[in-house]
N, CA, C and O of each residue as an XYZ file, in Angstrom:
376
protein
N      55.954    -54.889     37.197
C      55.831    -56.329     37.350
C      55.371    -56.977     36.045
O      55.782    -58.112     35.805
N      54.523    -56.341     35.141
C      53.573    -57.351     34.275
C      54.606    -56.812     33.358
O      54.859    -57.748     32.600
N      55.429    -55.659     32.989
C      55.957    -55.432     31.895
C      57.195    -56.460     31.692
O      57.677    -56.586     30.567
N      57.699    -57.186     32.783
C      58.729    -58.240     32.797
C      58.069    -59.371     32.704
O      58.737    -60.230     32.128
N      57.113    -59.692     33.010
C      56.533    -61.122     32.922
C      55.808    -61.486     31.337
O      55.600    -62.620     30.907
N      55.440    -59.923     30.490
C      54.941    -60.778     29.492
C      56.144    -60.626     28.388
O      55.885    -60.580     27.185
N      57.377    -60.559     28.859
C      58.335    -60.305     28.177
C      59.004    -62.007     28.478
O      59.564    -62.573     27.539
N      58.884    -62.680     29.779
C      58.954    -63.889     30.058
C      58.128    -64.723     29.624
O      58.410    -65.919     29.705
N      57.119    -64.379     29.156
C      55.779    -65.186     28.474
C      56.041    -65.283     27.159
O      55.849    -66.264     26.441
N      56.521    -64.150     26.841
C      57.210    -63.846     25.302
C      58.440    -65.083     24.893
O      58.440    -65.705     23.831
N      59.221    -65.215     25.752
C      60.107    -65.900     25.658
C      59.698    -67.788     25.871
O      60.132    -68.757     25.249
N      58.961    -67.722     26.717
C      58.535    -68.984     26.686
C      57.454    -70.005     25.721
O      57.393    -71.174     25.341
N      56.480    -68.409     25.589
C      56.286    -69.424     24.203
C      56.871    -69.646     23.292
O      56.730    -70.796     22.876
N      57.620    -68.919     22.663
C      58.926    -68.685     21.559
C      59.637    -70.141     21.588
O      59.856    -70.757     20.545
N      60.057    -70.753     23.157
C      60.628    -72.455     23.225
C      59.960    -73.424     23.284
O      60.326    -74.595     23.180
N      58.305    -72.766     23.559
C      57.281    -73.874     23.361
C      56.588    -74.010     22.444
O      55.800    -74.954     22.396
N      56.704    -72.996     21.347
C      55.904    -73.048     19.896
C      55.061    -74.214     19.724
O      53.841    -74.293     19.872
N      56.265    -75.502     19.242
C      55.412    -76.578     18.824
C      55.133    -77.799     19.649
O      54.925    -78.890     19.119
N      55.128    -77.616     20.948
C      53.936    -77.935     22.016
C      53.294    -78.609     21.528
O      53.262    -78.465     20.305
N      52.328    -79.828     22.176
C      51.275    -80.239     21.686
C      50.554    -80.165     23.063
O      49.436    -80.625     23.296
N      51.103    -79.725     23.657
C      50.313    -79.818     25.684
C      49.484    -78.591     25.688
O      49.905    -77.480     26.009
N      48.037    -78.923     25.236
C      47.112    -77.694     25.762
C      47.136    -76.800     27.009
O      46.774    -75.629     27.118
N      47.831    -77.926     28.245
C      47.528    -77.139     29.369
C      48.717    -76.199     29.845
O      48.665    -75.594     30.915
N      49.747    -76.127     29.006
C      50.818    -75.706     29.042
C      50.560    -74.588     27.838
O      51.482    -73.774     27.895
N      50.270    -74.486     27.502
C      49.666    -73.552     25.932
C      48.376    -72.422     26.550
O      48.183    -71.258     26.198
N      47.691    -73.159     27.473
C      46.501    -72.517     28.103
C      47.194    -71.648     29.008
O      47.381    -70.492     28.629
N      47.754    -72.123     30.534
C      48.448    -71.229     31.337
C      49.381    -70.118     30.776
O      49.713    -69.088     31.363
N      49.682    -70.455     29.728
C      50.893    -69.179     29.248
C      50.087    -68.308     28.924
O      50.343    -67.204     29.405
N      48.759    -68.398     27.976
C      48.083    -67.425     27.037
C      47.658    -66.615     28.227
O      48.105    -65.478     28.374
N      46.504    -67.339     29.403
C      45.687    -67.021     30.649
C      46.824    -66.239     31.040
O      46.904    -65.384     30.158
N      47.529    -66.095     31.669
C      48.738    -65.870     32.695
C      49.381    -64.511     31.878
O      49.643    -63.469     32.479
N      49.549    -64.657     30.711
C      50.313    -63.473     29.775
C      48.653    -62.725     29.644
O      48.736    -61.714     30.341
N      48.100    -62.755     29.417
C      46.592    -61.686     28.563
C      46.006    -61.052     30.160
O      45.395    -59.990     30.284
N      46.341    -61.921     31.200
C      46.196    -61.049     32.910
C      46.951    -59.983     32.801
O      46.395    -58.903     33.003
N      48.171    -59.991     32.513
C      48.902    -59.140     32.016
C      49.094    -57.980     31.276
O      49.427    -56.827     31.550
N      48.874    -58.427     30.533
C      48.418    -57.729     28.866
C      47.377    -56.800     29.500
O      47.610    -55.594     29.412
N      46.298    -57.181     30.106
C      45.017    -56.128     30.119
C      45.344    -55.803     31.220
O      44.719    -54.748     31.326
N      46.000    -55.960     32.359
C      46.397    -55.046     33.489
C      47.769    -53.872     33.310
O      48.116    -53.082     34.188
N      48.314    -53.995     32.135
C      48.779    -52.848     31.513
C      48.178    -51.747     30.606
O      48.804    -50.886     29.989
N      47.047    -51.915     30.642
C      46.246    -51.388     29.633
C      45.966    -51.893     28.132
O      45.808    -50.960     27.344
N      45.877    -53.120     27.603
C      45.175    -53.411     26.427
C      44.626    -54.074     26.529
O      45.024    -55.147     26.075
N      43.511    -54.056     27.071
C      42.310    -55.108     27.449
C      41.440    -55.839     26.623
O      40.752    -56.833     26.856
N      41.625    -55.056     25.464
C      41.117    -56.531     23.966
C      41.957    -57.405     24.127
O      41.633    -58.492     24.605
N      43.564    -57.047     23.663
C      44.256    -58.147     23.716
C      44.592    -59.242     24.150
O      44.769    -60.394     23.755
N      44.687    -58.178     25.757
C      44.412    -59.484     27.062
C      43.586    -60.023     27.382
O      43.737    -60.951     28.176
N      42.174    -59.623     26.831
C      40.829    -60.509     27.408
C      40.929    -61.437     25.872
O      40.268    -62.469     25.760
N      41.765    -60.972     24.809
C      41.186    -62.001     23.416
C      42.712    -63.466     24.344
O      42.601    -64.672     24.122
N      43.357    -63.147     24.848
C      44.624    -64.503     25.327
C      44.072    -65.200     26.337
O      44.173    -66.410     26.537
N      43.259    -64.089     27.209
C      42.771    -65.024     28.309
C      41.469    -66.041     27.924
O      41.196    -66.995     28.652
N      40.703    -65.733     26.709
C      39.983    -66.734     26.520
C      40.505    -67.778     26.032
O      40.247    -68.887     26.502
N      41.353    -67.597     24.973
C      42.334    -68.811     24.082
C      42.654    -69.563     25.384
O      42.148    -70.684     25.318
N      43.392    -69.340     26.699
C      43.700    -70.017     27.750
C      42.572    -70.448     28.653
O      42.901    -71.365     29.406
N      41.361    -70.041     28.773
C      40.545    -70.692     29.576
C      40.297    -72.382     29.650
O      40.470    -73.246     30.510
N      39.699    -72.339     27.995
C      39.772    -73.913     28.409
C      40.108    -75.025     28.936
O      39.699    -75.869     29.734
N      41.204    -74.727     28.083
C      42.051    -75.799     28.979
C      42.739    -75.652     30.602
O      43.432    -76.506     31.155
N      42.333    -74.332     31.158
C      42.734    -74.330     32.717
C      40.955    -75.173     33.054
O      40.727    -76.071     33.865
N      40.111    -74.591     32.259
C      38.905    -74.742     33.093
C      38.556    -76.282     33.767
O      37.747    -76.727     34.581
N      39.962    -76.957     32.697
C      39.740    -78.675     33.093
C      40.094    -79.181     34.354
O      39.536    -80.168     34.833
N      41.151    -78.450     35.021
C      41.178    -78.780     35.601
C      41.345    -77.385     36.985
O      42.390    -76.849     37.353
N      40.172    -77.169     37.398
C      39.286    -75.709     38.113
C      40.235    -75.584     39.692
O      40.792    -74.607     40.195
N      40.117    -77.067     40.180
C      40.851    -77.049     41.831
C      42.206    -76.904     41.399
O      42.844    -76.658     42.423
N      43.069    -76.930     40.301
C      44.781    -76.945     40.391
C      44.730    -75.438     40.292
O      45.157    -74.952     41.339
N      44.292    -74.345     39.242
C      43.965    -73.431     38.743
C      43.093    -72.298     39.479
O      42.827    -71.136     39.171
N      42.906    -72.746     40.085
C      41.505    -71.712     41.213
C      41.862    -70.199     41.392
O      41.059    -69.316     41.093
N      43.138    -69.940     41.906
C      43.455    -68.240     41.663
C      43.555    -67.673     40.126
O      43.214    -66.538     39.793
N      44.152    -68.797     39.151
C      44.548    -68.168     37.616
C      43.517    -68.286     37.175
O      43.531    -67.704     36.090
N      42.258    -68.848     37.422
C      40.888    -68.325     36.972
C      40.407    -67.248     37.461
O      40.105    -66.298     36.739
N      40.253    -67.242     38.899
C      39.864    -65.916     38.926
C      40.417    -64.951     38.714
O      39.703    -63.955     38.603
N      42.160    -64.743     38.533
C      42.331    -63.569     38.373
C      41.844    -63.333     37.031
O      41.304    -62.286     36.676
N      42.031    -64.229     36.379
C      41.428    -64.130     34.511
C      39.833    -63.995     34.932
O      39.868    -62.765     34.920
N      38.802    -64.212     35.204
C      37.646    -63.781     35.311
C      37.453    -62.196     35.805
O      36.469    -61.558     35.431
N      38.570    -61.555     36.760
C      38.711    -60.619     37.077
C      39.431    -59.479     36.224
O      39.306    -58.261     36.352
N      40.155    -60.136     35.392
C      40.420    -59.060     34.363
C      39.869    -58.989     33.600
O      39.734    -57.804     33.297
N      39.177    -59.867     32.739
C      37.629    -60.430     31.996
C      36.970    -58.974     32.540
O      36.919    -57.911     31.922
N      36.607    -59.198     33.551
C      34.999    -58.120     33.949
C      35.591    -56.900     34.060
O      34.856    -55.975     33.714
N      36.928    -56.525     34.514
C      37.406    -55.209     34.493
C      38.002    -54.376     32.597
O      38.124    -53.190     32.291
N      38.188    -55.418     31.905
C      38.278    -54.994     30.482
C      36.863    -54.567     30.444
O      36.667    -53.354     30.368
N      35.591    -55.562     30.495
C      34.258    -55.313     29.903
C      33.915    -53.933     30.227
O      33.447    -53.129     29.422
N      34.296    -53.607     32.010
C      33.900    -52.463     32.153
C      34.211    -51.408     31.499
O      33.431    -50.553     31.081
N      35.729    -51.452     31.360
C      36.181    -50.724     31.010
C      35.923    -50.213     29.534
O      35.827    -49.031     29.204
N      35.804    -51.603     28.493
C      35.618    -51.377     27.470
C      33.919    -50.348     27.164
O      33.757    -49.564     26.229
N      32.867    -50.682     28.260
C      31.514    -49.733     28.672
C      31.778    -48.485     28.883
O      31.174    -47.577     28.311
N      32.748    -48.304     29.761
C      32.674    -46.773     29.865
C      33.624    -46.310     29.454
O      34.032    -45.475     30.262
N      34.479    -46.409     28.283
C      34.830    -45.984     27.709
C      34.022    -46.158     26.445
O      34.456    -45.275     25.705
N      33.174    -46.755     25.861
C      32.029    -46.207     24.837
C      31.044    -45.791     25.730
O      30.110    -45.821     24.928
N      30.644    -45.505     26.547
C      29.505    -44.433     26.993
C      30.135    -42.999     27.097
O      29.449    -41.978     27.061
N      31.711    -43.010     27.249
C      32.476    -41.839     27.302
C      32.475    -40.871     25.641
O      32.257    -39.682     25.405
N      32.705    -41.643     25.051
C      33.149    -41.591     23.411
C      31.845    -41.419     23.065
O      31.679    -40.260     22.688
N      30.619    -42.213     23.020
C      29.150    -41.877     22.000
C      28.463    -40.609     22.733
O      27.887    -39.674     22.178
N      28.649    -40.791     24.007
C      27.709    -39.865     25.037
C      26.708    -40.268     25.900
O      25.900    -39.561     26.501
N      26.843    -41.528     25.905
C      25.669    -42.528     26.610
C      25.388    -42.077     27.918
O      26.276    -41.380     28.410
N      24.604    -42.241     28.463
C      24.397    -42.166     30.178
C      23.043    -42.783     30.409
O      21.939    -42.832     29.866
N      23.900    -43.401     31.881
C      23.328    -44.618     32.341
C      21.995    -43.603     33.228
O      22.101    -42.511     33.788
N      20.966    -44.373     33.076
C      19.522    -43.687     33.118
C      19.053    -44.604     34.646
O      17.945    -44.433     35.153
């Protein structure tokens, strides 16, 4: 599913480059970086889903699932990005 959609995200920003509509610029980044980190690159996708927050955050009641799923991939990168350095240094949680 996400490997076709950020290939559609790909394409759409490509016709929306020079945009001046934040909230149209926001949903693509948010919407593609859900993506992105639910395929496994969760810098990438948590660094698109912030570029897109803002401007969804304006308007919270139109947006209400594409925030949370972006808050939800947000906290599942963080984790992930934790235990995978507690994996790698040797850390353990006490």
């Amino acid at each position: 599913y996400c490997a076709n959609a950020i290939r559609l995200y790909d394409a759409v920003e490509a016709r929306t480059a020079g945009s001046n509509n934040a909230l149209l610029r926001g949903a693509i980044s948010l919407r593609k970086g859900i993506c992105v980190a639910r395929s496994g690159d969760n810098q990438t996708g948590a660094a698109l889903i912030r570029q897109g927050l803002p401007a969804l955050n304006r308007n919270p009641t139109e947006f209400t699932a594409d925030l949370r799923d972006a808050h939800l991939a947000l906290g599942t990168a963080a984790f992930d990005t934790t235990a995978l350095a507690t994996t790698t240094l040797g850390w353990r949680w006490s």
